[in-house]
C-alpha positions in Angstrom: 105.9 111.5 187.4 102.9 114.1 187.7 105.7 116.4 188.8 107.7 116.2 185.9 105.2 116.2 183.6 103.7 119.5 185.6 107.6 121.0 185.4 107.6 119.9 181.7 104.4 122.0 181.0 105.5 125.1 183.1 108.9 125.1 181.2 107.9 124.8 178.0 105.3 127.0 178.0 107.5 129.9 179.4 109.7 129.2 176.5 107.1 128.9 174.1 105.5 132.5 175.0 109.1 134.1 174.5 110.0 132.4 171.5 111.0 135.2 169.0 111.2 134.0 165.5 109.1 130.3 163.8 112.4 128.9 163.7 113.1 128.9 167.6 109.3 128.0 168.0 109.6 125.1 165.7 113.0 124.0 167.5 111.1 124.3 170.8 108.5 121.7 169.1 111.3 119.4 168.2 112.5 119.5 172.0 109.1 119.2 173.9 107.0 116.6 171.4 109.1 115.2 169.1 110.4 111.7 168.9 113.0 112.3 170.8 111.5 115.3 172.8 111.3 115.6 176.7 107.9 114.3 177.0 108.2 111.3 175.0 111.1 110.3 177.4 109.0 111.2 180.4 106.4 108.6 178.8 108.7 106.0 178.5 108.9 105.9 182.1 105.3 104.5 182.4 106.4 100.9 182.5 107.4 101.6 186.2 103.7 102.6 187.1 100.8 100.4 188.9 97.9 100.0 186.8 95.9 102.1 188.4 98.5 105.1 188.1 99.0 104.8 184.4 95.4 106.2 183.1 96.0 108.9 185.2 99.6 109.6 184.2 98.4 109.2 180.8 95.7 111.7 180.9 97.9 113.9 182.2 100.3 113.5 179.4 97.8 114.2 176.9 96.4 117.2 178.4 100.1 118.7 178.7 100.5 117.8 174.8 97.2 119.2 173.5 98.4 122.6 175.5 101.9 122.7 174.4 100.6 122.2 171.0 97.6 124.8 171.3 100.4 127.5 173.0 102.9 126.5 169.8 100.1 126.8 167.5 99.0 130.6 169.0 102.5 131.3 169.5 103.1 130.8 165.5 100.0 132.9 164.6 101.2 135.8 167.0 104.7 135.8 165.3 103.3 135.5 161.5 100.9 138.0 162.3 104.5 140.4 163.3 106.2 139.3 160.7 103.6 140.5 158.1 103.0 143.6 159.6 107.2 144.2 159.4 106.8 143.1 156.5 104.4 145.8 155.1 105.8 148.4 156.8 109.4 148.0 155.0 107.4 147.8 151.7 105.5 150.7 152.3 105.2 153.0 149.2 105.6 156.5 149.5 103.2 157.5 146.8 104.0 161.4 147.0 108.0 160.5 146.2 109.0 161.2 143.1 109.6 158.3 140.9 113.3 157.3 139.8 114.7 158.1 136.4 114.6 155.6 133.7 117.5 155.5 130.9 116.1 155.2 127.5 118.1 153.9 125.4 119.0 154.8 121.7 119.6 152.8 118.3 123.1 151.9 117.8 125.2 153.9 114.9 125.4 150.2 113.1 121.7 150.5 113.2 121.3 153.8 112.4 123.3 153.8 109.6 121.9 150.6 108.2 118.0 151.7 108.9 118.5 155.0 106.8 120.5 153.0 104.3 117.5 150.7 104.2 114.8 153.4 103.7 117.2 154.7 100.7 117.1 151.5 98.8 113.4 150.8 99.7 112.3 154.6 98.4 114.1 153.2 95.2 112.0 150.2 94.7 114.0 147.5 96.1 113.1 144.5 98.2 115.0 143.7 101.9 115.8 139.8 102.1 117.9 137.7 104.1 120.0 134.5 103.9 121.6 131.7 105.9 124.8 133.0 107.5 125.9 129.2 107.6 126.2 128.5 103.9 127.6 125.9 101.0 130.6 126.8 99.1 128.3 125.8 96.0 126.7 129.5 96.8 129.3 131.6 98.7 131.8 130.9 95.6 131.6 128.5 93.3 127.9 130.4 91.7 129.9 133.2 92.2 132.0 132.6 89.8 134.9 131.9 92.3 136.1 128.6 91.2 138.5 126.1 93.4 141.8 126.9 94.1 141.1 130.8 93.9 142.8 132.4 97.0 139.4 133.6 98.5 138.4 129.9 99.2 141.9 129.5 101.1 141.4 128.0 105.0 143.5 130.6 106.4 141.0 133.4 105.2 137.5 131.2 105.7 135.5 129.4 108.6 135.1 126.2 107.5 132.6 123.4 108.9 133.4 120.2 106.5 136.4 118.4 106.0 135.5 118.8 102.3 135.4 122.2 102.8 131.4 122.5 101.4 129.5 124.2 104.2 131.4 127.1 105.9 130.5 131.0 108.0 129.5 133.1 104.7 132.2 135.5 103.8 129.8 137.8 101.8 126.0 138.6 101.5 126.8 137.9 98.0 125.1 134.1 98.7 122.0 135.9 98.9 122.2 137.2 95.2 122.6 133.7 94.0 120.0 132.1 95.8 117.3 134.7 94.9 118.0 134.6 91.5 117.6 130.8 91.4 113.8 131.2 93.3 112.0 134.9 92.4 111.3 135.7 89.9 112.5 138.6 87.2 112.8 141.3 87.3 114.8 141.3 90.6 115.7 144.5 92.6 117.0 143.4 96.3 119.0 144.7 99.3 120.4 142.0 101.4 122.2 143.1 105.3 123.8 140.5 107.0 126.9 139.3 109.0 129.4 137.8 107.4 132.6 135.9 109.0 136.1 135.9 108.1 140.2 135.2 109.3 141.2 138.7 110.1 143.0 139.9 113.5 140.9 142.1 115.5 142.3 145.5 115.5 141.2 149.3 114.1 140.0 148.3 110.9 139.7 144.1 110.9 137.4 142.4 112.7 136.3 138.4 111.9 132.9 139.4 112.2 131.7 142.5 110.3 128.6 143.6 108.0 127.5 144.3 104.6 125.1 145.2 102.6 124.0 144.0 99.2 122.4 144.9 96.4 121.4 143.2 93.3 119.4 144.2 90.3 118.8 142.1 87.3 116.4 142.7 84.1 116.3 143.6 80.7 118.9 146.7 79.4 120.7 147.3 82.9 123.8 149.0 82.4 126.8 150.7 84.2 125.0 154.1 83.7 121.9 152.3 86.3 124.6 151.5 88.7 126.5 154.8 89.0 123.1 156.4 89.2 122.1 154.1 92.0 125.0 154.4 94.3 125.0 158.2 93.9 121.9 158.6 95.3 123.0 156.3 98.0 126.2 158.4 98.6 124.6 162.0 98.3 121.6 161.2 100.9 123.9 159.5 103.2 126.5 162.5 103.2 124.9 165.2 101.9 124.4 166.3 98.0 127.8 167.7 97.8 129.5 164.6 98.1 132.3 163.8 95.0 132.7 160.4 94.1 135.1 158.2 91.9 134.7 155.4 90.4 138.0 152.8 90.1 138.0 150.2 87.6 138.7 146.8 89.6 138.5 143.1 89.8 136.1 141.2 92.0 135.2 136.9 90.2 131.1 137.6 90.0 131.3 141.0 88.1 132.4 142.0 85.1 133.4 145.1 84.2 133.8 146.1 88.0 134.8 149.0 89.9 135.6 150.5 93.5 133.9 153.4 94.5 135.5 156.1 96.5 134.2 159.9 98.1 136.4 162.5 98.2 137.9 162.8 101.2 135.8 165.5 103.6 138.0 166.6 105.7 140.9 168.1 103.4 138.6 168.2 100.0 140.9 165.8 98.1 144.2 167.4 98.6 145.3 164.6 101.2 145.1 164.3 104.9 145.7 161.9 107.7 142.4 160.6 107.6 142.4 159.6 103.9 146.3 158.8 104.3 147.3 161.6 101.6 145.2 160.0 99.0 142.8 162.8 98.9 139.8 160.1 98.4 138.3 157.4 100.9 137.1 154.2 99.2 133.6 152.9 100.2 132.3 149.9 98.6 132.8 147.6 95.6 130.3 147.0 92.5 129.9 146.4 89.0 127.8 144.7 87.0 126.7 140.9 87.1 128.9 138.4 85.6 127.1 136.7 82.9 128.9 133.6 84.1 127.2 134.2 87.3 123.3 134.4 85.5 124.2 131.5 83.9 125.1 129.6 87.0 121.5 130.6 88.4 119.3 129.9 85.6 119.7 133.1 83.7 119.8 133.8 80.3 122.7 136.1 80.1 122.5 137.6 76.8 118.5 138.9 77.7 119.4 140.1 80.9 121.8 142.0 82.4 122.3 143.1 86.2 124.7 145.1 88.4 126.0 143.8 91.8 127.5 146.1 94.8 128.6 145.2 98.4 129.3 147.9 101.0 131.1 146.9 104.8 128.4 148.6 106.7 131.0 149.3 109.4 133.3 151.5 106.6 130.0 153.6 106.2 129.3 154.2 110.0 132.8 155.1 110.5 132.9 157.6 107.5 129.2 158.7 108.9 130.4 159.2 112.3 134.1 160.0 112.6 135.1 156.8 114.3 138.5 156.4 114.0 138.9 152.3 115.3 136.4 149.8 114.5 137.1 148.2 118.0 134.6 150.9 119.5 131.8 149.4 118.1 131.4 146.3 118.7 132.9 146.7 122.7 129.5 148.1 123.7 130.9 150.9 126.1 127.9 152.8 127.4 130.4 155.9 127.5 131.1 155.4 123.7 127.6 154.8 123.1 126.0 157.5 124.6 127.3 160.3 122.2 125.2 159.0 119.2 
């Protein structure tokens, strides 16, 4: 037995020295003094001995452990030490390299266009706010002047969330309007942005989620003449002071009179192109002034104050702004697209 033992120590210890890597040193462990390693089987063998041969055998034993476990042991600190100094070296930094380019990147034309539409209104005196875009019909129509059963409340137009149909995805900033005028108080002078959600196919003008931007002003003697005035600012900084607009009478439930609002087409000067199909004039937003049915609604006395209301798809602006021709572009995020703003 002290020869196998002595074989046991010279084997393992030739193997321990070449191990290459922890993992083949750690498998070596788990061969020579494991449960199941070489020398606990040589140690079973002890039952055979005389009495006088096992605390000699034994010591033996032990002394072969303690050095198979100090070799292991320095073997493991040799290869950490190597594999630390590899280590460094492949991590080295070359200090007198130059440094790799960062991209920077750039607003977005949505943002763009709504940041200096933004500073307009704010240079103006009014007030940015923001509203839920989950919201109750009670706001998004019904104080809106929109009663039940008119086709803007239909399901195939509108996100619904209750079987009732009283909480739904906003279809308008308009909301906002309402619910400010119920809580500040007057005079009020606000610009809400904001998604808004409705039932349209995607394609190069529809998208189910889009953006607007609206404004509201309510006080004493506000008139038509305010809200041309207002939107003509907006319109001459945005595209320059030569910019010719129009004003449309129209129909929209939560103003009354109300009007669309077009620019003359810039490309052919109003005599009719393909970009304003031949109409010689590109409409832009929707406004008019606040429907006294609507004050009413929100706790205002309609025949003291008066108020005028637009809404303009922030998307129709940036388009105009930036000669997009398909409204897919800008929400695909295409770093090629992207890039030229």
């Amino acid at each position: 037995m002290k020869k196998l033992l002595q074989e046991l120590k010279d084997a393992s210890l030739s193997a321990i020295s070449s191990a290459d890597s922890i993992d083949v040193l750690e498998n070596l462990r788990v061969k020579y003094l494991g449960k199941k390693g070489e020398l606990t089987a040589i140690l079973k063998q002890m039952g055979t001995l005389s009495e006088d041969e096992r605390p000699v055998i034994g010591q033996l034993a032990n002394e072969v452990r303690e050095a198979l476990t100090s070799s292991i042991d320095a073997r493991r600190e040799e290869l950490s030490k190597k594999m630390l100094e590899m280590r460094l070296r492949a991590e080295k930094i070359d200090v007198t390299m130059p440094g790799k380019s960062v991209t920077i990147g750039k607003k977005h034309p949505l943002n763009t266009v709504l940041d200096e539409a933004m500073e307009i209104f704010i240079g103006m005196g009014f007030t940015i706010v923001d509203g839920p875009e989950i919201e109750y019909a009670e706001y998004n129509f019904t104080k809106l002047n929109t009663a039940e059963g008119h086709p803007a409340r239909d399901r195939q137009d509108t996100f619904y969330f209750a079987d009732d149909d009283s909480i739904l995805l906003r279809t308008q900033t308009s909301p906002v309007q309402a619910r400010v005028m119920e809580t500040q108080p007057l005079p009020i002078r606000i610009l809400s942005p904001g998604r808004v959600y409705r039932k349209d196919e995607v394609d190069a003008t529809h998208s189910p989620m889009f953006h607007q931007i609206e404004g509201l002003v309510v006080d004493k003697g506000i008139t038509m003449g305010d809200l041309k005035g207002t939107l003509n600012t907006l319109l001459r900084k945005l595209y320059g002071e030569n910019v010719v607009t129009r004003f449309r009478p129209h129909h929209f439930p939560f103003t009354e009179p109300s009007c669309e609002v077009d620019i003359q087409c810039f490309e052919c000067g109003g005599k009719g192109c393909r970009m304003c199909k031949g109409e010689g004039w590109i409409e832009i937003l929707g406004a008019g002034m606040v429907h006294p049915n609507v004050l009413e609604n929100c706790g205002i006395d309609s025949k003291v104050y008066s108020g005028f209301a637009f809404g303009i798809g922030l998307e129709r602006i940036t388009m105009r702004r930036f000669d997009i021709s398909d409204l897919r572009l800008i929400f695909e995020n295409d770093v090629r697209f992207l890039n030229q703003f």
